[in-house]
C-alpha positions in Angstrom: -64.7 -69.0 84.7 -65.3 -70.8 81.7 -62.3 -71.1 79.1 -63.3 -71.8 75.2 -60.7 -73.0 72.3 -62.2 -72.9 68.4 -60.6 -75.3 65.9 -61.5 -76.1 62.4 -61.6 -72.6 60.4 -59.7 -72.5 57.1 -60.3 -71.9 53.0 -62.9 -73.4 51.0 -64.3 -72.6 47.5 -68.3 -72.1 47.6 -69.9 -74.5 47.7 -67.6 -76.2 50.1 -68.1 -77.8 54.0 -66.2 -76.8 57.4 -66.3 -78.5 60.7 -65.8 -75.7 63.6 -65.4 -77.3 67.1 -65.4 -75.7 70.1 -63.9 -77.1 73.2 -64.9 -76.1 77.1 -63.0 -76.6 80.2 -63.5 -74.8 83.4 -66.6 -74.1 85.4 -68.4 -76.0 82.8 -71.1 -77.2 85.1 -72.5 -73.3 84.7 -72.7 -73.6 81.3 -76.8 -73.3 80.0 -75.8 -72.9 76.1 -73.3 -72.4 73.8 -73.2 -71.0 70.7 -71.6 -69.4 67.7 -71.1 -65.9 66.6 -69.5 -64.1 63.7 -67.9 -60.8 62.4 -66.8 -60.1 59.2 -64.4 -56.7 58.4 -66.3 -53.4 59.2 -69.6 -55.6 60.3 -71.1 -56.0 63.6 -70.7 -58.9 65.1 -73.9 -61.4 64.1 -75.6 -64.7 65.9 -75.1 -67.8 63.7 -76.5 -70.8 65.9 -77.0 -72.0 69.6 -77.9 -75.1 71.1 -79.2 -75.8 74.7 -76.4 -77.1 77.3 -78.9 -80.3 77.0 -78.5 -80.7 73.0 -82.0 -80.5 72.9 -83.2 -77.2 71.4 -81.4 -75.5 68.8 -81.4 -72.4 67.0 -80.3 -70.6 63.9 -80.1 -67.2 62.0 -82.1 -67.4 59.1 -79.2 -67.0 56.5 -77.2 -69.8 57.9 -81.0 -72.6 58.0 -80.2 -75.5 56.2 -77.3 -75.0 56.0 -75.3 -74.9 59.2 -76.1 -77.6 61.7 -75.1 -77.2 66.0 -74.2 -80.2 67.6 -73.4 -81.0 70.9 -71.0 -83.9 73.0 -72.0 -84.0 76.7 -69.5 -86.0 77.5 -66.6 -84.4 75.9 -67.7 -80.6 76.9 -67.4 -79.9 73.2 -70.0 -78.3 70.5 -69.6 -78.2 67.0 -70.7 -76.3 64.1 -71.1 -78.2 60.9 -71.1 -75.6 57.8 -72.5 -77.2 54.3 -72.8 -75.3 51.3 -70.8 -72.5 52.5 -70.8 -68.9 50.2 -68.8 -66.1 50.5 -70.7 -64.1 52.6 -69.8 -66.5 55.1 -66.3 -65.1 55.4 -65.8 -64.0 58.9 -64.1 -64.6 61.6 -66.4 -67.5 64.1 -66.6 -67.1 67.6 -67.7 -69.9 70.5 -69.9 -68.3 73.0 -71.1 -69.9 76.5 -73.8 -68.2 78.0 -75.5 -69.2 82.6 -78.2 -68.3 81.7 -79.6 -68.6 77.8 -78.9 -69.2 74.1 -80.9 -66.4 73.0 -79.1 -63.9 74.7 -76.9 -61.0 72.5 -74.0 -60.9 74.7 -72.6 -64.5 75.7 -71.0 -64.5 79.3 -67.4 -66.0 77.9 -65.8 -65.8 74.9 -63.1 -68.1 73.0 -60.6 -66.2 70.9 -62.3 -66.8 67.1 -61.3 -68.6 63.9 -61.2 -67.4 60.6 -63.1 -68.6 57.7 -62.7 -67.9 54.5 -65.2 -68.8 51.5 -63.6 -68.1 48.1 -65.8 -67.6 45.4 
C-alpha cells in the first residue's frame, strides 16, 4: 500500500499562486507516477497534471498549461503542484494520485484524502 497526505490548499484572490505538496510513504518503490486530480461541487472529478515517478515526462490538462507546473523530489518521496495565476474556476477540492503502472491512466491506484482550494474572484 501506498499512503498519500496533501498540504498547501487555502484562499486566494485571482490572480493569486498556491503550492500543493503531496507526501508518499509506503510501498513507494511501486510507485510509476503521481499526479493530481480535481472535483469541484456537482462536477466529475477532472485530471489536472502528472509527472513520471522519474520527473522526467510531464503532463497537463489543457486549462491548467502555463499555468500549473508538476514537480517532483526523488529523494524526499514528495511531488508538488505549483499553481500561478489561479481563477476561480479553479475552486475545487485537489487530489494526489499514485498510479504502478502509468500517469495517463483515469483511475489512479491510491488516493490521498484532498485539499480544498478556493479562488475568490
Amino acid at each position: 500500500q501506498v499512503q498519500l497526505v496533501e498540504s498547501g490548499g487555502g484562499l486566494v484572490q485571482a490572480g493569486g499562486s498556491l503550492r500543493l505538496s503531496c507526501a508518499a510513504s509506503g510501498r513507494t518503490f511501486s510507485i510509476a507516477a503521481v499526479g493530481w486530480f480535481r472535483q469541484a461541487p456537482g462536477k466529475e472529478r477532472e485530471f489536472v497534471a502528472a509527472i513520471n515517478w522519474s520527473g522526467s515526462s510531464t503532463y497537463y490538462a489543457d486549462s491548467v498549461k502555463g499555468r500549473f507546473t508538476i514537480s517532483r523530489d526523488n529523494g524526499k518521496n514528495t511531488n508538488s503542484l505549483q499553481m500561478n495565476n489561479l481563477k476561480p474556476e479553479d475552486t475545487a477540492v485537489y487530489y494526489c494520485a499514485a498510479d504502478r503502472q502509468s500517469p495517463l491512466k483515469r483511475l489512479y491506484d491510491f488516493w490521498g484524502q484532498g485539499t480544498q482550494v478556493t479562488v475568490s474572484s
